[in-house]
C-alpha positions in Angstrom: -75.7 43.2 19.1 -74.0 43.1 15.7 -71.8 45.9 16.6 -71.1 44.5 20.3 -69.9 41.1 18.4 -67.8 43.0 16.0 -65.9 45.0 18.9 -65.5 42.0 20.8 -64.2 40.2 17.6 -61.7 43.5 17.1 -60.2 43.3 20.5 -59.6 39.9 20.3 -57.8 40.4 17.5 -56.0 43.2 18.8 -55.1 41.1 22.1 -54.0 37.8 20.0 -51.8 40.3 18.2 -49.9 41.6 20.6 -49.7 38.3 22.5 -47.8 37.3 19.0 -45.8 40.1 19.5 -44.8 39.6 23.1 -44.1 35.8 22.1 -42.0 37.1 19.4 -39.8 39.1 21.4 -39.0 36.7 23.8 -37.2 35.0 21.2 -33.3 35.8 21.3 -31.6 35.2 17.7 -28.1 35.4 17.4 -24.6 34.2 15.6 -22.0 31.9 17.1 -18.7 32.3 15.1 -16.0 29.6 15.4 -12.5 28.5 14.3 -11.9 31.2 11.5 -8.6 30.1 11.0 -7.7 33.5 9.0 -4.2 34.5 7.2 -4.1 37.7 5.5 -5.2 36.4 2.2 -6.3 33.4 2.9 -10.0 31.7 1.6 -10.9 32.3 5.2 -10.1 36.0 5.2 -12.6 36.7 2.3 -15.0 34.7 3.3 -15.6 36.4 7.0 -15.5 39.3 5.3 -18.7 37.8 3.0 -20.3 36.4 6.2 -19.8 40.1 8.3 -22.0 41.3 5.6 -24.5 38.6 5.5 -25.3 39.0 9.3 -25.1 43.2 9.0 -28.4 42.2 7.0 -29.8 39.7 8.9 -32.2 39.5 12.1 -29.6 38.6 14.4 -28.9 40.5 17.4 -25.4 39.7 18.2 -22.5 37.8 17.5 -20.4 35.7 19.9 -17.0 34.8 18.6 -15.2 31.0 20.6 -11.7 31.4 19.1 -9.2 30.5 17.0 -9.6 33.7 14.7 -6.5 32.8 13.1 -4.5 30.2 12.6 -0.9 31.3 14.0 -1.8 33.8 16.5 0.6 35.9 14.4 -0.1 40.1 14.9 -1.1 40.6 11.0 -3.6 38.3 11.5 -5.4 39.0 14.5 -5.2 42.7 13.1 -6.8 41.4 10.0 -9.6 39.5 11.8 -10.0 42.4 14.0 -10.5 45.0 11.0 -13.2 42.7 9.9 -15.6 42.6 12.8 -15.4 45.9 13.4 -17.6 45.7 10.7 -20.5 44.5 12.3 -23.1 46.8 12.8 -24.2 44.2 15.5 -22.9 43.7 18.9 -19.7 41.0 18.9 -18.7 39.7 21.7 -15.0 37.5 21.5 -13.0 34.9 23.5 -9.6 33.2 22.2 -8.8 29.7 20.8 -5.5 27.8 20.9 -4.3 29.0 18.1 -4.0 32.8 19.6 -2.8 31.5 22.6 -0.5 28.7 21.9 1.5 30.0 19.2 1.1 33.7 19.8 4.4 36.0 18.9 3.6 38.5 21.5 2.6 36.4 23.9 -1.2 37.5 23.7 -0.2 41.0 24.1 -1.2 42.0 20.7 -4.5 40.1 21.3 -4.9 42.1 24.5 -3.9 45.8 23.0 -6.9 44.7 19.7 -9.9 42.7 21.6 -9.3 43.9 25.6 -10.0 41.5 28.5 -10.6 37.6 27.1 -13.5 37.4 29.0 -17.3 38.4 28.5 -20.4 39.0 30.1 -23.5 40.2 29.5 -27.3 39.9 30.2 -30.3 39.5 27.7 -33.8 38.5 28.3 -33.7 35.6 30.6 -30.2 34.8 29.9 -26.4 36.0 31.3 -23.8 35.0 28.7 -20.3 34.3 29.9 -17.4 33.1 28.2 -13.5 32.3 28.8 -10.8 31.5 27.1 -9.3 28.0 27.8 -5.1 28.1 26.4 -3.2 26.2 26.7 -0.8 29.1 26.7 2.5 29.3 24.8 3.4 26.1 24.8 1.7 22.2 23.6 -0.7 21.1 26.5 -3.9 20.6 27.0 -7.0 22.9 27.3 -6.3 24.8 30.6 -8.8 27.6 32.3 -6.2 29.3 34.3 -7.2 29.2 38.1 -7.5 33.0 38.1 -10.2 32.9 35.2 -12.2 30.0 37.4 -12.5 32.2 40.2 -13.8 35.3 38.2 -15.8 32.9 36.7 -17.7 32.1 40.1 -17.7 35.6 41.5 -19.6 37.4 37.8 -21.9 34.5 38.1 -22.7 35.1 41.6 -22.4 38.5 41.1 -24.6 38.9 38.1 -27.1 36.1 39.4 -27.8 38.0 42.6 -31.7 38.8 43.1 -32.8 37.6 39.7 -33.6 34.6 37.7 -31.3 34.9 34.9 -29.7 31.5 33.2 -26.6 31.0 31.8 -25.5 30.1 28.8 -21.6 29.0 29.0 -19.0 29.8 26.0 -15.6 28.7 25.5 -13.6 27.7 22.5 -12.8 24.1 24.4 -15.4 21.1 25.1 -15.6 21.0 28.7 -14.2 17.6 28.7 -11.4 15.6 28.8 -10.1 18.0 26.6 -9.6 20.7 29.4 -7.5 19.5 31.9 -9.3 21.2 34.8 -12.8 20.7 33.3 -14.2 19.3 36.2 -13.1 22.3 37.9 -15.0 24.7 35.7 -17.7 22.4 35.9 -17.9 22.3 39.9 -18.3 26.3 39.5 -21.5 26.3 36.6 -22.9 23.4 38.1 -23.7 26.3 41.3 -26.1 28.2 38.8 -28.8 27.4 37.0 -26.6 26.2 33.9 -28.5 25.7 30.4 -25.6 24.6 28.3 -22.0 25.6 27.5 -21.2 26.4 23.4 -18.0 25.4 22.2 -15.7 25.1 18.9 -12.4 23.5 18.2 -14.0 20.7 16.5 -14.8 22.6 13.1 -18.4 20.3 12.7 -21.5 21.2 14.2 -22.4 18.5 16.2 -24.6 17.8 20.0 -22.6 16.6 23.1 -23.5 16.2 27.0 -20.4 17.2 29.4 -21.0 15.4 32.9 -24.8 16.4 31.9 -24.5 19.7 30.8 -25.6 20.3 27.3 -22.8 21.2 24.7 -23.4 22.0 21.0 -20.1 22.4 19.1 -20.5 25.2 16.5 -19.3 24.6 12.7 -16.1 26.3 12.3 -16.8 28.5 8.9 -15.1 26.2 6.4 -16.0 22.5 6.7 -12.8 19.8 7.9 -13.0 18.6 4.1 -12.9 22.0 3.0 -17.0 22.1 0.5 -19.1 23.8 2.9 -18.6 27.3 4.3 -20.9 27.9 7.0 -21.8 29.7 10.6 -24.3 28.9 13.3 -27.3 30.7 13.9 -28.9 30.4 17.3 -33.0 30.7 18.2 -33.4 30.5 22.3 -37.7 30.4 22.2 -39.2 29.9 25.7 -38.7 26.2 25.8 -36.2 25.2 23.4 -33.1 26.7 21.6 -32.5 25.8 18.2 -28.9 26.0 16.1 -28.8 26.0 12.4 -26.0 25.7 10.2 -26.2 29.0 7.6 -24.6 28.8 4.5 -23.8 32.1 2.4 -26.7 33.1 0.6 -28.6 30.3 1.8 -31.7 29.8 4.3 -30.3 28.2 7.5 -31.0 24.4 8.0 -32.3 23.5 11.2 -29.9 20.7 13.0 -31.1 20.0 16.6 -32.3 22.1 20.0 -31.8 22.0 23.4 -34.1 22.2 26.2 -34.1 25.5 27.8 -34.1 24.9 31.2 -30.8 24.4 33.1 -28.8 21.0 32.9 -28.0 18.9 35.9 -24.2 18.3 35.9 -22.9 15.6 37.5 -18.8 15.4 38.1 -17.3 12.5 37.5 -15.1 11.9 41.0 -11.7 11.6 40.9 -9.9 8.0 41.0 -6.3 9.1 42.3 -5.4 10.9 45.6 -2.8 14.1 44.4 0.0 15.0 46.9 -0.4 18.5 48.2 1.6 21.1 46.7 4.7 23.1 49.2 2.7 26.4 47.5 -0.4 26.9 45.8 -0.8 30.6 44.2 -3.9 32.4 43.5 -2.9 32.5 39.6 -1.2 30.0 37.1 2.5 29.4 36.9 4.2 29.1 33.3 7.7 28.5 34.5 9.8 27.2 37.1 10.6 28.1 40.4 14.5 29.5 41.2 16.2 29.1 44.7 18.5 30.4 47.3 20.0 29.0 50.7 16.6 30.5 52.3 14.5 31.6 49.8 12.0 30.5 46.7 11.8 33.1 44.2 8.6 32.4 41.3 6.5 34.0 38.8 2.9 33.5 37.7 0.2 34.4 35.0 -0.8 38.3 36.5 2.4 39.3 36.3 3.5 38.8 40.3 7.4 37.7 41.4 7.4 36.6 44.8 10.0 35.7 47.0 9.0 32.9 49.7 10.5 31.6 52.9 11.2 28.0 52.4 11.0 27.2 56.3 8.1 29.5 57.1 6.1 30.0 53.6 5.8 33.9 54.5 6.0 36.0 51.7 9.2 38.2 52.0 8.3 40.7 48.8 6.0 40.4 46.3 6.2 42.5 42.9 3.6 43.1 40.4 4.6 44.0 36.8 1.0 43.8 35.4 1.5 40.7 32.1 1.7 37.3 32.4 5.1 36.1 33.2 6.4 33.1 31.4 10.2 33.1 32.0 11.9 31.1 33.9 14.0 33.1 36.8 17.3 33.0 37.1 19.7 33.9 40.4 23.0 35.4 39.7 24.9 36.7 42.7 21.8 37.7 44.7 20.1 39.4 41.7 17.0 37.8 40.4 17.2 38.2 36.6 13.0 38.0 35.0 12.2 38.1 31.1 8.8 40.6 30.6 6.5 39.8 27.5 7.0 43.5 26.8 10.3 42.9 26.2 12.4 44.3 29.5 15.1 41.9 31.0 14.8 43.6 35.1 17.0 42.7 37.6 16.1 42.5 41.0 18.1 42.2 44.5 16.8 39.2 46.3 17.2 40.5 49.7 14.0 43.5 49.3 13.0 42.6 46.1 14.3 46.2 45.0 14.9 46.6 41.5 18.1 47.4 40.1 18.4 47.4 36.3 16.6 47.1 33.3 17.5 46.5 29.8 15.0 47.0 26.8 15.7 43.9 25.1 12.6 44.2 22.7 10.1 41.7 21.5 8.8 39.1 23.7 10.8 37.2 26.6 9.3 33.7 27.4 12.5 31.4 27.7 15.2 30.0 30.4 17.7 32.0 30.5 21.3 30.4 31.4 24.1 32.0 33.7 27.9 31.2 33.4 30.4 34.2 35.2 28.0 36.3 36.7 26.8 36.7 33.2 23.2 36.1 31.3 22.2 34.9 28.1 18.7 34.8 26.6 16.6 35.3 23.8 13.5 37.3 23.4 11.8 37.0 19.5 13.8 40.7 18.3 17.9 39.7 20.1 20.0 37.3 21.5 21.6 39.2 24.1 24.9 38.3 26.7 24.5 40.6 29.6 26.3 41.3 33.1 23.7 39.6 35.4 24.9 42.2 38.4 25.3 45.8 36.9 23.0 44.8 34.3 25.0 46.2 31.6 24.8 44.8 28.1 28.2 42.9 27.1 27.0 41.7 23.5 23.7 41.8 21.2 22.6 39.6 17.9 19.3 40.9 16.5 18.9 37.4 14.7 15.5 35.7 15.6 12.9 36.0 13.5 10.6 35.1 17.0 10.8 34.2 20.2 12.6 30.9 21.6 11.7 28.8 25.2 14.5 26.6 25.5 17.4 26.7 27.5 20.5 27.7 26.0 23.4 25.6 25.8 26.8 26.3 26.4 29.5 24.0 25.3 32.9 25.6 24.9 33.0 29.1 23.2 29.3 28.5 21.9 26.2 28.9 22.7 23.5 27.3 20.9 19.4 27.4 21.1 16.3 27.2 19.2 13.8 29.7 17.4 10.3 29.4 16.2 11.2 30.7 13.1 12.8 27.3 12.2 16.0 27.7 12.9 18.6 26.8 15.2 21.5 29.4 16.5 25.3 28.9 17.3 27.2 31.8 18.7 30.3 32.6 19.9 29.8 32.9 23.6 32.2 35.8 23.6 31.6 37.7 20.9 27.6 37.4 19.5 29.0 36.7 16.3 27.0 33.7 14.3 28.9 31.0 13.6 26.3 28.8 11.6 22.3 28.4 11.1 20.3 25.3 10.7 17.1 24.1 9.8 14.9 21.0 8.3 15.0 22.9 4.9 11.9 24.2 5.4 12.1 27.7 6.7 7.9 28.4 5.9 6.9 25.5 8.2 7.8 27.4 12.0 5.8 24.8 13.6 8.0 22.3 13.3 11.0 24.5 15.1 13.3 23.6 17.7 11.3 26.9 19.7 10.9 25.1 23.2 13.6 22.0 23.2 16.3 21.8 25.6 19.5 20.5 23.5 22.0 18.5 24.8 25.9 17.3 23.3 28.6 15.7 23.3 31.8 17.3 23.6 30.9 17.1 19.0 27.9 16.5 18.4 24.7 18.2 19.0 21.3 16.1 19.3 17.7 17.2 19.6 14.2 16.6 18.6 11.5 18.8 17.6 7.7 18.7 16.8 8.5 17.2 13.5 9.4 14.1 15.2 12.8 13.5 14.2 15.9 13.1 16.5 18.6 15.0 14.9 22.3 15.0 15.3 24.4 17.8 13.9 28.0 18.0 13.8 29.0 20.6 16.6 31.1 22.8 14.8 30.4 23.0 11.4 26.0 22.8 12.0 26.3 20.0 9.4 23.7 17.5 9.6 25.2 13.8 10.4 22.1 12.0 11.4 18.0 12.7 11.0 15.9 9.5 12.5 11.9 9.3 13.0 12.1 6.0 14.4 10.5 7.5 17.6 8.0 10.3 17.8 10.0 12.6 20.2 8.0 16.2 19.7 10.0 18.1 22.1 10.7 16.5 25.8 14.3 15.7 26.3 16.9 15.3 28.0 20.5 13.9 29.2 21.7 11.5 31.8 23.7 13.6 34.7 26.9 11.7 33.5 26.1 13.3 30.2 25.9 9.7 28.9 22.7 9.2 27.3 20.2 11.3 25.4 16.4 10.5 26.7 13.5 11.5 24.9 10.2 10.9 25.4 7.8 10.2 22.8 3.8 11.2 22.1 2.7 7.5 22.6 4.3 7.6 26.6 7.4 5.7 26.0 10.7 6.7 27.3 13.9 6.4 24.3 17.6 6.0 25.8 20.2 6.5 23.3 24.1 7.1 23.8 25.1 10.6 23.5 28.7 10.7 22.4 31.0 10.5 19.5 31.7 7.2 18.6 28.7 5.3 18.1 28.0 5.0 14.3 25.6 7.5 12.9 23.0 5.3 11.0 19.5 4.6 12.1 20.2 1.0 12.6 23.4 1.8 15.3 20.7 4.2 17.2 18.0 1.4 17.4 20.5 -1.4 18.2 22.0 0.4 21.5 18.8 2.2 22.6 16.0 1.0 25.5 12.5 2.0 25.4 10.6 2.1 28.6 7.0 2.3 28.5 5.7 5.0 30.6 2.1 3.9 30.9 1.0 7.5 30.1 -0.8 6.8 26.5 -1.3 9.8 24.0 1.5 12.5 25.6 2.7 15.6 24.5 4.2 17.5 27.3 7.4 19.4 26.1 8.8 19.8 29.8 12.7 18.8 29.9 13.4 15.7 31.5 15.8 15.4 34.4 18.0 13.0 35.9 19.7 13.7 39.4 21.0 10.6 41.6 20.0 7.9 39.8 16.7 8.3 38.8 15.6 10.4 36.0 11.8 12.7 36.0 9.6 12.6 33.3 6.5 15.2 33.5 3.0 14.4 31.9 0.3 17.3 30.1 -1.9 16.1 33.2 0.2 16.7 36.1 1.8 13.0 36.7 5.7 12.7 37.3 7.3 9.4 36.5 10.3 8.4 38.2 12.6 6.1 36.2 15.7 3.9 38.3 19.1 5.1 35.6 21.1 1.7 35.8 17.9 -0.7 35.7 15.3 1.5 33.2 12.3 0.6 35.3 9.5 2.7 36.6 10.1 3.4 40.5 6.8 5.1 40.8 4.3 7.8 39.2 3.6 10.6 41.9 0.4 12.5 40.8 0.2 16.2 41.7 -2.3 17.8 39.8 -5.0 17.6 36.5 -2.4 20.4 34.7 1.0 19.9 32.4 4.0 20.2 34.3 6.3 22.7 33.6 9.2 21.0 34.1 12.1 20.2 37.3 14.8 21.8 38.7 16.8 21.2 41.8 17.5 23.8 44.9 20.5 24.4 46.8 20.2 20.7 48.9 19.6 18.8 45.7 16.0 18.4 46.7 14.0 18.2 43.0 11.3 20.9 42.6 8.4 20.8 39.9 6.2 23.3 39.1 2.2 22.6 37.5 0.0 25.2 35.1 -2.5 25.1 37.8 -0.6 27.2 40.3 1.0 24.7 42.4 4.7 24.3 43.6 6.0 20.7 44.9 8.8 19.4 46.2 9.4 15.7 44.9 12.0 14.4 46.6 
């Protein structure tokens, strides 16, 4: 009986053992990496190499990485970051952040070449994990999953949900708020599958939120906002809960909050405006604007596809793929279609069959608006300025001047041609020749940030004015590049733009107000002259950054908004004819067609005609 007891005893020991066991692994214990922010050399840079090593000893499975690995974007340092988690003997699995995306110098190529796809997926225990990257891309918006990304999103879920029970745990370096434009979007598509919670960064603290009722913990970025406490989060999904602690170096981690494990309910807030329907609505996002002919649209978008499309029919008449995202503007010249590539190619194209004709290896990136004057081309790509014959395709003249790339239009007034770099400096050149006639910037050539990169200058027939993310409206003296004037009354980042009489400068500024101030040589060049003879018109459009140009064509001037509003403004009286709402992206700016019909293109992949 005694021995009967004692076998009975053993078993049950035995059993409760491996019970533990099976517990145990259900438990899924991984790292959630955010906001590195690393320079070659920087604090940062040490410091993920310290926490690479950390985890290589640790119990942690994997690693997921929600952006910003760097803080420019620039090709060092995503090389850097790269060279360090390849260190991990653990799986990593990465997504951008704005900072690759907004600011990158090869237009996420490099990023592309290092990581591969910006996308993820992958299954363990009861969970899928899926992450995206969110932009905004190569230029100041908002958060922005492009509408390609949403759709892949919906088909891997449904894909990878078919005939099991999986859940999903959502990444992306964004909240899924306000702070994406087309969050509720993203949101309509997890809120199909059994959606636990969606991890985030881009706030640098470690902190709990609800999106629309879906579960959001914001991970810690690895050094605190106030710079003491260098940290990563460590994640703990049990059967009913997962658990996030913040994990210092050499430190046990400190348990913050959980989540519940089953899946959220998300509920979408509904939209309180009615949107006008776009002329075209592509399958991908559009970074530029549209170009025309008699019959014809001709556009670009974020896979790399021109397309030419029947304005009375909307058929497609050709369609080319060139396999990158496109983000220059199109130009027409004599029935060739000139395109910018991020790889560096400026290709000419016959508009007719979409055939193309001539290619020049420009080098570096191309992501500006070009301009046209005699059948010839100028543009910038981040390695040349270049002057070319926009038919044969020939190359007239060549500066290798910019130190990166530049998204403004060019101007041309008389023999030069002037335009800003994201290397801080502004350009004039002799139209004819190439040759640099002078170089400007703030005085601060280390801070690229603030450059005149994506600002559409206007002039009088001396003086040059323009604004950029510093905040200042500047005026420079035409032909000498000597500066006359330097204001921050009015925090213009980088929308501007000039009556069609050539008149008056507008800008508008970040708190939604639109500035009018003369644009010629006589009035006085002190602060005091520009306040006296300028109007402000509110705009009623709050915070704003959107750096699209602002046109004005018969009398009423078009302002664009980072989420898809267009203001219409009456010239002679300065007062708000109406908003017309298109879309929850930034606009990309306006442009007018053959008729004098305005055009505007939005992020999101639509197309309008205004009026």
């Amino acid at each position: 009986m005694k021995n009967l007891f004692l076998r009975i005893l053993l078993l049950f020991i035995i059993a409760s053992g491996f019970s533990q066991n099976a517990e145990k692994s259900e438990n899924i214990k991984f790292v959630q990496l955010t906001d590195l922010h690393v320079s070659v050399g920087n604090d940062n840079d040490f410091l993920l190499q310290n926490i690479v090593k950390e985890i290589n000893n640790s119990d942690n499975e994997f690693v997921v990485v929600t952006g910003d690995l760097t803080n420019r974007g620039a090709d060092d340092e995503l090389k850097e970051v790269h060279s360090i988690l390849s260190q991990l003997k653990k799986p990593y699995y990465v997504i951008s952040g704005n900072h690759e995306t907004n600011w990158s110098e090869s237009a996420g190529l490099t990023y592309k070449k290092i990581f591969g796809e910006d996308k993820f997926v992958f299954s363990k225990g009861d969970y899928l994990f899926i992450g995206f990257p969110c932009g905004p891309y190569m230029k100041m918006g908002d958060g922005f999953v492009k509408h390609e990304d949403v759709l892949w999103l919906d088909k891997t879920l449904k894909d990878s949900l078919k005939g099991n029970n999986k859940k999903v745990l959502n990444f992306a370096h964004y909240p899924l708020d306000n702070s994406v434009s087309n969050y509720k979007e993203v949101l309509s598509v997890l809120q199909k599958y059994p959606t636990v919670a969606t991890f985030c960064g881009h706030g640098h603290t470690l902190r709990k939120y609800d999106f629309s009722g879906l579960s959001g913990p914001m991970g810690t970025s690895i050094t605190s906002l106030d710079g003491k406490k260098k940290s990563y989060n460590e994640l703990i999904i049990s059967k009913d809960s997962i658990s996030i602690y913040q994990k210092e170096i050499d430190k046990p981690g400190v348990f913050r909050f959980s989540l519940p494990s089953k899946p959220s309910k998300i509920t979408i807030p509904k939209d309180s405006v009615t949107f006008q329907a776009p002329f075209l609505k592509d399958i991908a996002s559009i970074y530029s604007l549209p170009v025309f002919d008699k019959k014809n649209i001709y556009f670009t978008n974020s896979i790399g596809q021109i397309q030419s499309v029947n304005l009375k029919n909307k058929s497609v008449n050709w369609k080319t793929e060139t396999g990158n995202s496109i983000y220059f503007s199109p130009i027409i010249v004599k029935n060739n279609l000139v395109i910018g590539t991020i790889e560096g190619s400026l290709l000419g194209f016959d508009t007719q069959s979409g055939k193309q004709k001539w290619t020049i290896p420009v080098g570096g990136v191309l992501v500006g608006s070009p301009i046209a004057e005699n059948n010839k081309v100028y543009t910038a790509s981040s390695k040349a300025f270049i002057c070319a014959d926009a038919v044969t395709g020939k190359v007239i003249w060549q500066n290798n001047l910019p130190m990166s790339y530049s998204q403004g239009t060019p101007l041309i007034q008389g023999d030069k041609i002037i335009f800003g770099v994201w290397d801080s400096y502004i350009y004039c050149l002799n139209k004819n020749t190439g040759n640099l006639i002078w170089k400007w910037n703030n005085g601060n050539d280390t801070q690229i940030l603030y450059s005149a990169g994506n600002v559409n200058m206007v002039s009088s027939k001396n003086r040059l004015y323009f604004v950029t993310p510093q905040r200042f409206l500047t005026v420079l003296d035409i032909e000498t590049g000597k500066t006359l004037l330097r204001t921050q009354k009015w925090k213009i980042r980088e929308s501007m733009g000039k009556s069609q009489d050539g008149k008056w400068f507008y800008g508008k500024t970040m708190d939604g107000l639109l500035v009018r101030v003369p644009l010629n040589d006589d009035i006085e060049l002190t602060e005091e002259s520009f306040v006296n003879q300028s109007k402000v018109l509110d705009l009623k459009l709050g915070y704003e950054h959107n750096p699209a140009g602002i046109l004005e064509k018969n009398n009423k001037i078009y302002i664009g908004s980072r989420k898809g509003e267009v203001i219409i403004v009456d010239a002679a009286k300065f007062e708000i004819i109406k908003q017309i709402n298109l879309g929850s992206s930034s606009i990309n700016g306006f442009t007018v067609d053959d008729k004098g019909q305005i055009w505007a293109s939005l992020i999101e992949g639509g197309i309008f005609l205004l009026e």
